[in-house]
Each structure stands twice: as C-alpha cells, then as structure tokens.
C-alpha positions in Angstrom: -22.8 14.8 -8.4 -20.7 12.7 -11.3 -22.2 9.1 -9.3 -25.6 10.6 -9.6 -25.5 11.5 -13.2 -23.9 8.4 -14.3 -26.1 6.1 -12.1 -28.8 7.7 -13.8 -27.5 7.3 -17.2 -27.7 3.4 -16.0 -31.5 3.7 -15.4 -31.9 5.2 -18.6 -30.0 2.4 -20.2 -32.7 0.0 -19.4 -30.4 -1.9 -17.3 -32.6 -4.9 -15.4 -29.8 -5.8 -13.1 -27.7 -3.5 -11.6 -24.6 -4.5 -9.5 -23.2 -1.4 -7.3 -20.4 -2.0 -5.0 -19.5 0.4 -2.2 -18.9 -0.1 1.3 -20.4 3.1 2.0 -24.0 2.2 1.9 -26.0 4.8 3.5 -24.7 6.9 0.6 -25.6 4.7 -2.0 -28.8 4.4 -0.6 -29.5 8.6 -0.5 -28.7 8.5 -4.9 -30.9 5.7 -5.4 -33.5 7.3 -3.3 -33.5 10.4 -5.2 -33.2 9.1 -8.5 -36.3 7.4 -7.4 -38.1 10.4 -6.4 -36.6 12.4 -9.6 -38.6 9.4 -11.6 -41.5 8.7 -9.8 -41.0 4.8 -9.1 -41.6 2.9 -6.0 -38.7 2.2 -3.9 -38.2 -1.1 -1.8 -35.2 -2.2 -0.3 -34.0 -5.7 1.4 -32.1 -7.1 4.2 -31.6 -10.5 5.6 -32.0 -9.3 8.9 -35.9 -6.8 7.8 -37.2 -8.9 4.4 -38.0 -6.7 1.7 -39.5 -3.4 3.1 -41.0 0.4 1.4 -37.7 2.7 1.4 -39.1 6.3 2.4 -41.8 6.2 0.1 -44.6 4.3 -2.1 -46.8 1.6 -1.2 -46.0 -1.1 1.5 -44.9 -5.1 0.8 -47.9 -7.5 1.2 -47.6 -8.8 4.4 -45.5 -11.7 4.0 -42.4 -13.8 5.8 -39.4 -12.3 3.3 -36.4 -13.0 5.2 -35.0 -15.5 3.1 -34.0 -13.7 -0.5 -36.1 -16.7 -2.6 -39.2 -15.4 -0.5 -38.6 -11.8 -0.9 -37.2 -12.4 -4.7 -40.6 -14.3 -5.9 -42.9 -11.3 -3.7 -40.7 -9.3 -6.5 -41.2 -11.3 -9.5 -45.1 -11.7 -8.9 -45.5 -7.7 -8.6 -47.4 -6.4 -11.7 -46.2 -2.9 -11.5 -42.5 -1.5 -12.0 -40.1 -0.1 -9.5 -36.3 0.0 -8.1 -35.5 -2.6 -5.6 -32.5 -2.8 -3.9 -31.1 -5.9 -2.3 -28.0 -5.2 0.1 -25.5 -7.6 1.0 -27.4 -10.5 -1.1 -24.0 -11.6 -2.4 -23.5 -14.6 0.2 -26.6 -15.8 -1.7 -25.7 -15.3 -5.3 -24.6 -19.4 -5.0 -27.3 -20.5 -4.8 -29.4 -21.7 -7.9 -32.8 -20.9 -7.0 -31.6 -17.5 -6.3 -30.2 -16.8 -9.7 -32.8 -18.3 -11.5 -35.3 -15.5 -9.5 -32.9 -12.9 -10.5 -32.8 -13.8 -14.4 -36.6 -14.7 -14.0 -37.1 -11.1 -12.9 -34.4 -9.2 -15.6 -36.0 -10.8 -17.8 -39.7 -8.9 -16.9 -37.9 -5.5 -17.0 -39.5 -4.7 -20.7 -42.9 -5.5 -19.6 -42.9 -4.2 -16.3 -39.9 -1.7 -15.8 -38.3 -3.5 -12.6 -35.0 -3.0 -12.0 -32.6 -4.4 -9.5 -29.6 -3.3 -7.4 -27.8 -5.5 -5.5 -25.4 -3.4 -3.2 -22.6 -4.7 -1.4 -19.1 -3.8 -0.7 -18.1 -6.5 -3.7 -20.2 -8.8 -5.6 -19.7 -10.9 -9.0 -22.6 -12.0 -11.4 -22.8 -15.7 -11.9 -22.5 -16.1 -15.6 -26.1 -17.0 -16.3 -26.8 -13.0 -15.2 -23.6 -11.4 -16.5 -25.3 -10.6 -19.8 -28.6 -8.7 -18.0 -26.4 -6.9 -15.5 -24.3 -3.3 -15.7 -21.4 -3.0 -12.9 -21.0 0.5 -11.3 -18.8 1.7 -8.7 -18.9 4.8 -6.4 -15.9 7.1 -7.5 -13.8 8.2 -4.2 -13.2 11.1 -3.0 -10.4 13.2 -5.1 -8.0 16.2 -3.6 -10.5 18.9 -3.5 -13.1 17.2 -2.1 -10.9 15.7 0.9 -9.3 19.3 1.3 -13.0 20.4 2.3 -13.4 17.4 4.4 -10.7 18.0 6.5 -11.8 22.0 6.8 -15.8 21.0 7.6 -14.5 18.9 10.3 -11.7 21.5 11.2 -14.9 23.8 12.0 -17.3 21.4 14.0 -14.3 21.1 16.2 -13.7 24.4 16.8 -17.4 24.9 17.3 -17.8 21.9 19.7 -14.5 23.3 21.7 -13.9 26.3 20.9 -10.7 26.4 20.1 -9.3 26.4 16.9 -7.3 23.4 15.3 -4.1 23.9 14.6 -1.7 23.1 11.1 0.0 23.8 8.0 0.1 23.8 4.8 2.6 21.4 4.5 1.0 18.5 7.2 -2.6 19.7 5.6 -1.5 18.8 1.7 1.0 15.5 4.0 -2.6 14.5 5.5 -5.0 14.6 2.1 -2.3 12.8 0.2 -2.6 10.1 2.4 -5.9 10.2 2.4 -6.5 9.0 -1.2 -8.5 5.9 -2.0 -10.8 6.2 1.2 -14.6 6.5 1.2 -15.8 9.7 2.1 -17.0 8.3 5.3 -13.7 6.7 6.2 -11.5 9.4 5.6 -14.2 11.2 7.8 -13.5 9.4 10.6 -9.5 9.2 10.2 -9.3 13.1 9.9 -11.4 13.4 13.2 -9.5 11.0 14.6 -6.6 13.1 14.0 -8.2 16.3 15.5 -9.3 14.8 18.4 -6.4 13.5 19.6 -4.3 16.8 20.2 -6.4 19.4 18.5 -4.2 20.0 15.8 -2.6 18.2 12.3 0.8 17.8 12.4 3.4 15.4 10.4 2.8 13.4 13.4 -0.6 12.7 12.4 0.5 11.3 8.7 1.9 7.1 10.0 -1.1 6.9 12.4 -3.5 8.0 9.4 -1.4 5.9 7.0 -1.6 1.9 9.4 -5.3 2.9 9.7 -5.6 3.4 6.0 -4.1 0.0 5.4 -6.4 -1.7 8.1 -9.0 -0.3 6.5 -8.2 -1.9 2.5 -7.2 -5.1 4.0 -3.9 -5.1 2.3 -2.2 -7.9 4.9 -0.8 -10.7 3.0 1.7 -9.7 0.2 1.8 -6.4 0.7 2.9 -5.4 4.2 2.9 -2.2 5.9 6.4 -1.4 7.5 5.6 0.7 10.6 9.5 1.4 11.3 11.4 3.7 8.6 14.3 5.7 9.1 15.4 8.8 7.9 18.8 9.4 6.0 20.6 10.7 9.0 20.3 7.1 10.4 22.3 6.1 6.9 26.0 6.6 7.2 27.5 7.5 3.8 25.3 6.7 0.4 25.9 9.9 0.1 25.9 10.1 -3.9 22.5 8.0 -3.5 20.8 10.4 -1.2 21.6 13.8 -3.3 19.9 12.0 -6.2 16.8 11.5 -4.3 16.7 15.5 -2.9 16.8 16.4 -6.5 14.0 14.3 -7.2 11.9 14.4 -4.1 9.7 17.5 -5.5 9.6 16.1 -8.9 7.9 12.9 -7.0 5.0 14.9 -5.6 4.3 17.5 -8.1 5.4 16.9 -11.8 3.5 14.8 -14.5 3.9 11.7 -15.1 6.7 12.1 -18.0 9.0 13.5 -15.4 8.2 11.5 -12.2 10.8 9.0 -10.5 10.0 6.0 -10.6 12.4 4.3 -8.5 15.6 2.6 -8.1 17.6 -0.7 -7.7 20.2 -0.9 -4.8 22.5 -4.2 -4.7 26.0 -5.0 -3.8 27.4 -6.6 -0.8 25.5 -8.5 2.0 24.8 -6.2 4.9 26.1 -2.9 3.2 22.7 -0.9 4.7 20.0 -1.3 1.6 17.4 -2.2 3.4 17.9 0.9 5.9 18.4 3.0 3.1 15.1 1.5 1.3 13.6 2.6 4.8 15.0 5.7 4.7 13.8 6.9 1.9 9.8 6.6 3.0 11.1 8.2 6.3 13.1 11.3 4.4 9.8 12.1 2.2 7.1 10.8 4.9 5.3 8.8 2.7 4.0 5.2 3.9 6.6 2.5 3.2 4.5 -0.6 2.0 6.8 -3.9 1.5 6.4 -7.0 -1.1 7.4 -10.0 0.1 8.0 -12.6 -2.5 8.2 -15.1 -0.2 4.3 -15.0 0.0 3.3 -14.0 -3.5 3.4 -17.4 -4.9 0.7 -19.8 -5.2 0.5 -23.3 -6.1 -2.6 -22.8 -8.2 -2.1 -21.7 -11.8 -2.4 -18.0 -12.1 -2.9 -17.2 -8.5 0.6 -16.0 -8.2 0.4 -13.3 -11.0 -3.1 -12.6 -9.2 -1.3 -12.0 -6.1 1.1 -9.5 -7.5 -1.7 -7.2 -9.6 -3.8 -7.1 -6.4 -0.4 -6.0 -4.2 0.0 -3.3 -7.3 -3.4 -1.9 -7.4 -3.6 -1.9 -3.3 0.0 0.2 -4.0 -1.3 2.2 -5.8 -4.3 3.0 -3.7 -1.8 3.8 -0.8 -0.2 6.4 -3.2 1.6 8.6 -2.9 4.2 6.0 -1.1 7.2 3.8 -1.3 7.1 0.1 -2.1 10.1 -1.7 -1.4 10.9 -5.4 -3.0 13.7 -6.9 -0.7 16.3 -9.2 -2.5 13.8 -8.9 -5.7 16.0 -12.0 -6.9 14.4 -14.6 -5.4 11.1 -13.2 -7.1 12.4 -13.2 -10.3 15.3 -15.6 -10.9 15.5 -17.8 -13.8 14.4 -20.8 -12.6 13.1 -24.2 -14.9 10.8 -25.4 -12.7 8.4 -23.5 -11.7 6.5 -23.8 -15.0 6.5 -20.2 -16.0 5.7 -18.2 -13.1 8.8 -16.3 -12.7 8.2 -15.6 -16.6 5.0 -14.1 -15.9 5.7 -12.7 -12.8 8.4 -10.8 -14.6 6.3 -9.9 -17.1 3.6 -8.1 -14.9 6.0 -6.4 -13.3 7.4 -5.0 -16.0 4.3 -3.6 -17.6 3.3 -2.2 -14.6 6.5 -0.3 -13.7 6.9 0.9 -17.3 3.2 2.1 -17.4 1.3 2.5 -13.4 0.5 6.6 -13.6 0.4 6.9 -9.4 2.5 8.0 -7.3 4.3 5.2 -6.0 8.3 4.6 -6.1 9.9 1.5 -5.7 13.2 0.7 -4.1 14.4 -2.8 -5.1 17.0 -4.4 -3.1 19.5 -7.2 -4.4 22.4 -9.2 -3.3 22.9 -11.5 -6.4 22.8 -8.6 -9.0 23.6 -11.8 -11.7 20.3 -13.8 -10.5 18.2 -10.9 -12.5 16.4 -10.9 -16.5 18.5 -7.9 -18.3 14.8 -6.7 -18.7 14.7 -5.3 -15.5 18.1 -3.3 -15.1 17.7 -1.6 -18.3 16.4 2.3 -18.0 12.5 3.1 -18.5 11.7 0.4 -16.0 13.2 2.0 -12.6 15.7 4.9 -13.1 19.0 4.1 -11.8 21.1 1.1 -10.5 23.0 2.2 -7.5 25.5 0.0 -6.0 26.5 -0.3 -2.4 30.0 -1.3 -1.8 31.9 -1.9 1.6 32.3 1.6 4.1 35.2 3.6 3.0 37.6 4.6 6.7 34.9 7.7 7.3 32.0 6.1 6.6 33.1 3.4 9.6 33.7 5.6 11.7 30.1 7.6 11.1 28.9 3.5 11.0 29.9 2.7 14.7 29.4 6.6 16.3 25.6 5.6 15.1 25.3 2.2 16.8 26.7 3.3 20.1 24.1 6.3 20.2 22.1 3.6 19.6 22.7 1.4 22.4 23.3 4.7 24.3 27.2 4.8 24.6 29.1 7.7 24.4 31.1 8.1 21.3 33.6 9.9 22.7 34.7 7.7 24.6 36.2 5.5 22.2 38.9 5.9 19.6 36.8 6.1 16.9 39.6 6.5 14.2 42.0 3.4 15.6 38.7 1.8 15.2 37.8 2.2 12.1 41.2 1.4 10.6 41.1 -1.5 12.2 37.7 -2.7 10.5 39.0 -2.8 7.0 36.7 -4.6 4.5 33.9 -4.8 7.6 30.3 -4.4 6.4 27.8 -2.0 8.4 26.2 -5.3 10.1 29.2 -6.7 10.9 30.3 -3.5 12.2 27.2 -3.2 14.4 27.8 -6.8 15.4 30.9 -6.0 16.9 29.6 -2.7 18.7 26.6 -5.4 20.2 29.3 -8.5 20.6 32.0 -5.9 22.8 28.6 -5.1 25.2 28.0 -8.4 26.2 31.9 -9.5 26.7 31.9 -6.0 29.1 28.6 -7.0 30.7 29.7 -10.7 31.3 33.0 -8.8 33.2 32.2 -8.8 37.1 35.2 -6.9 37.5 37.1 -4.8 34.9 37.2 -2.0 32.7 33.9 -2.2 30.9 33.4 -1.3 27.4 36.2 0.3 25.8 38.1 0.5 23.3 40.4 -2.4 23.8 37.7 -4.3 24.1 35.5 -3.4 20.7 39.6 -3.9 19.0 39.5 -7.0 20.2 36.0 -8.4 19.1 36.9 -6.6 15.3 40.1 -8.4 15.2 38.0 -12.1 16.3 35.9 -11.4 13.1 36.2 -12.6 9.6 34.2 -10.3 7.4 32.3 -11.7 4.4 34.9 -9.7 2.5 37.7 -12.0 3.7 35.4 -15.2 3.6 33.9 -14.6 0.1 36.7 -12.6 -0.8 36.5 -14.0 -4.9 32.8 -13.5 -5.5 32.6 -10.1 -3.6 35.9 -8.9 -5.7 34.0 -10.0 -8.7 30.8 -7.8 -8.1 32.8 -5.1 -7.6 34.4 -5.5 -10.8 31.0 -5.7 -12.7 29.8 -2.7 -10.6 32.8 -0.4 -12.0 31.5 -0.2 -15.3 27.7 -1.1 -15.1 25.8 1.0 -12.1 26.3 4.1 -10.2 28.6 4.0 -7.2 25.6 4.8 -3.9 28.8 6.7 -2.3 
C-alpha cells in the first residue's frame, strides 16, 4: 500500500515522465492500473513485441503499425487528450536521438494535455536532455512481516494441494525470511515454494540452497563471489580464544541495534595458520551465506571504475544481509603503493566509510599475512572490532590438527601415535601439517609391498620438511614480536 500512495503522490506532482524500475512487472502494472481507474484517465501500455495497445480499459489506438517506439511515441505525441502511458522495457532505445527528442516533445505537452509517461523496466537512466522532466521511483521490497506471511500463504496452498502439513521451526522459519531479504515478492515466492516442494518441510537445510539462488538471482558474480563451502568451528583446531568471542556475540549480530552490533574482525599472522578456514567457519557456525571479495578483480583500468566496483560489491552485501563477507589477504587491496595513481587511496577511503557507517547486517572477516602492508586507519577500533592474531599450533592443537586431516582422508586416528607426532612437528603450520598427513599417503600408496601408512612413515615425511618457521625464521619471529603487544592472541 506505501508504493501505491507514493506513486500516486508522483501523479499528483505533475510529473510528465516517470521512470519506475522493477523487475516485477505484472505488479507494477496492477498500481498503475488502479491509480488509473481511481482517476479516470485512459490507460495504454507498449511493447516491442504488441506496439502501443488499450490496457484493461478506455478507448482503442488508431489502427496503426507501432512496433517501433518512434511510431508508437509520435501516435502519443499527436493525441489531443490526456492519459497514463506506459512503455516497458523501452530502455534499449533510450540511445537513440529520435527517441528522446519524442519523449521531451511529449513532457513537454503534459500542461496542456495531462500526459504522462512511465517507462518500466528492471533499470533505466534518463539521457540528460530528460533528467530535468523526469521523477525516478522504485518499488520497495518486501520487509520481515510481509515475507513471514509469504512463507505461511504458501505453507497453506501446500497443505491444501497435498494435504499434509509442512513441517518447521521457529528457528529455520526466522533462518529462511532472513535470507530472504532484498527479493521481489514474486521471487522470494518462488524460492520458498521451492523449498516446500522439495521435502515438504523448512529445515536449516533449506537456508544455502535459498541463499546460491538468491545470489543468481541479483547477479552478484564478478567481485563479489558466493563461497558454497564453509565450515563450522569444529573443523578449526584451537582459535579457541577467537571462537568464544564470536558466541558472545553471535546473538548480539542478529538481534541488537545498530550501536551494539559486531561488525567484524581482522585475522593475520603466519602463512597457513587456518584464517581462511576460520573466516569460513564463522558463516558455517551462525548459517549465514559467506559472500567473498576478491581484490584481485575489483580493479579497473578506467578511472573510478575500481571504487565503482567496490560500492556495488557493498550494496549487493548488503542486500545478501544478514551474512559474512570475507576479504582474503586485504593487503594486496590496500597496500601503499605510488603507482597506481590513487586508487588504493580511494579504495581505502570507501571502505572505510562504509564499515564505520553500513547499518545492515553484514560482518566481515579480513584476512592478512603482511599485517605491516596495512594504512593504521584500518586496524584502529570503530572500523572492525578486534585484531586477532594467529600464531603457529601449540603441541595440542597439532595433535587436534592432524586427528582432523586423517578423518578427513578417512584414516583412523588411532592408529597412529598422535603425541610422538606432534612433538615432532615443532614450529609446523596447519598446511604443512596437512601436507605431511597427504605426502605420508602417497609414499604408502606408491609401496607394493610394506607396512602402509603408519606412523614411521608420517615421522619421516615431518622430519623431510622445513617449515616456513625454520625458512623465514627472522620475519616470522618478528611478527610475533609486534603481535605481543598490538592484537589479541586467536588461541
């Protein structure tokens, strides 16, 4: 009822041009009709593919070829009498000059004759010479209430058309409307009977599917990626300090106002260490969708485009809301650099503003390896919320680090000495130590006769290995030493 009322307060503006984007538009098309019956003016509507034609009422078109917009457009222009016209998907054609010079030939009439025109598409721009005759207006989406009754109306015409009732909870009910957010009506329509249909019920299960088809459906490839994979903190070994800081604030994330929401966190420290499984883990743990910027693909060679790029990946974000967006190695995004003109400058800049004042609900998880490549302005608190860092395993953590990858691979942990093991892998990083684990496999598969994968055998691909820690052994000491004093040990 709000689009209704403030379309109408357009008409009464005297708009002559009006530009309404919506990729729903058989609903668009309902308001305009009633508005037109509510006022009493002729309707006509146009398409490239049925010229201009009498929408549901009023007189008919003279009988004339008005499949090409100039045709249709002068048929409009010569009409004596007022009336709303409604052009849809004209914006392929808004190029051309003829076409404009109709459009401004016919705002131009609106005080003598009361015409007004919509163009309706999903996204349209007035060419300059109309910008000045024309009113922009947008249909608002769907908000928590109104998808709540969405999902229940289609709950009930299932259990009607089967007769059996669908089954859920509150918790995957509230999971699945979240999600929801930023669809059309008619698109989170057809999600949430997706959903049913499959099993009959909506389950947490439901939530990923929903959320990739969400994400096909805003076109967000490109800079923004969705990560179908996450994880869930019992994949992470140790971090343990890390992950009691996110249960405390896991509620606060869904529920409390903007003053006291999370906004996210910076993870560095050493190479391999498991921040990008714990940046995974932390969409997994609070089943929200895990969207990724890449960097790598924000920049353009064009001025401005690469700041363009990153506000469109920040508005898409937070149309996915509530989610996680995680920035890998943020420091190749944002490092000082002289040559590149600026852009990092402004990049930074954009990114700032946006994590100091964005009121959705998204939280970012930044990942670094060069702590020293970032602006000061970014570490400081206000702009994410704490600076973790990730330092080698501890004996324990190893030993948790390698009982993990051999489930994985579908060994049995037991069967090793997990402890001689892990005191063996001193100053080892989680990838290396998985690299071993993968390494010993192959040396016992290449055997044709022998023991197999055992022990002795995982020892002896360890002891072959020189750890970053022993190869970098200055640097990495050096992080450490900056990390004592400056960020919050992850474990």
């Amino acid at each position: 009822m709000q689009d209704l009322h403030d379309l109408s307060l357009l008409l009464d503006r005297q708009v002559p041009l009006l530009l309404l984007e919506s990729h729903e538009e058989g609903r668009a098309l309902e308001m305009l009709t009633r508005l037109a019956i509510r006022r009493g003016l002729a309707l006509q509507q146009w398409t490239l593919s049925d010229g201009l034609r009498r929408l549901g009422f009023g007189e008919d078109v003279a009988a004339a070829d008005t499949i090409q917009p100039a045709d249709a457009l002068r048929i409009v222009r010569e009409r004596e009498q007022g009336g709303l016209f409604i052009f849809c998907d004209l914006h392929p054609f808004l190029e051309e000059p003829l076409v404009v010079r109709l459009l401004k030939d016919i705002a131009l009439q609106h005080e003598r004759y009361g015409k007004t025109v919509v163009l309706l598409s999903h996204r349209l721009q007035a060419p300059p010479e109309l910008q000045r005759l024309a009113a922009s207006f947008s249909l608002q989406l769907p908000d928590d209430s109104q998808l709540l009754a969405l999902v229940k109306e289609e709950a009930l015409r299932y259990a009607k058309l089967s007769g059996r009732k669908v089954r859920s909870d509150n918790d995957s009910l509230q999971q699945l409307v979240a999600n929801l957010k930023g669809l059309t009506f008619s698109d989170a329509r057809r999600l949430v009977r997706g959903a049913i249909v499959d099993d009959g019920a909506i389950t947490h299960d439901d939530v990923p599917t929903v959320s990739r088809a969400k994400m096909a459906l805003l076109d967000m490839d490109g800079v923004m990626s969705f990560e179908y994979d996450t994880a869930r903190f019992s994949d992470v070994a140790g971090l343990e300090v890390m992950k009691t800081w996110l249960a405390q604030r896991q509620k606060a994330f869904m529920t409390a106002e903007r003053k006291l929401r999370p906004r996210g966190l910076l993870l560095f420290g050493v190479q391999g260490s498991g921040k990008s499984l714990a940046a995974k883990a932390v969409a997994g743990s609070w089943g929200l969708p895990l969207l990724r910027l890449d960097f790598g693909t924000l920049y353009n060679k064009f001025f401005g485009e690469t700041e363009r790029n990153l506000r469109e990946a920040l508005k898409l974000a937070e149309t996915m809301s509530p989610c996680v967006v995680w920035i890998d190695e943020i420091e190749k995004g944002l490092g000082q650099d002289s040559n590149d003109a600026g852009v990092s400058q402004r990049i930074l800049g954009t990114l700032l503003t946006w994590l100091a004042e964005h009121d959705s609900q998204v939280f970012v998880v930044a990942t670094a390896n060069n702590i020293h490549a970032l602006p000061p302005e970014l570490l400081r608190k206000g702009r994410l919320d704490e600076l973790f860092f990730v330092d080698l395993p501890k004996v324990e953590i190893r030993a948790e680090i390698l009982r993990l990858h051999m489930h994985k691979r579908g060994l049995d942990p037991q069967r090793f000495d997990l402890a001689a093991l892990a005191e063996e892998s001193e100053g080892f990083s989680g990838a290396e130590l998985e690299q071993a684990v993968v390494s010993a496999w192959h040396t016992a598969s290449s055997e044709q006769a022998g023991p197999g994968l055992n022990t002795d055998t995982l020892l002896y691909e360890i002891r072959r290995t020189r750890p970053l820690s022993v190869v970098m052994a200055e640097p990495m000491q050096a992080l450490r030493q900056w990390a004592a004093s400056r960020a919050v040990a992850a474990d």
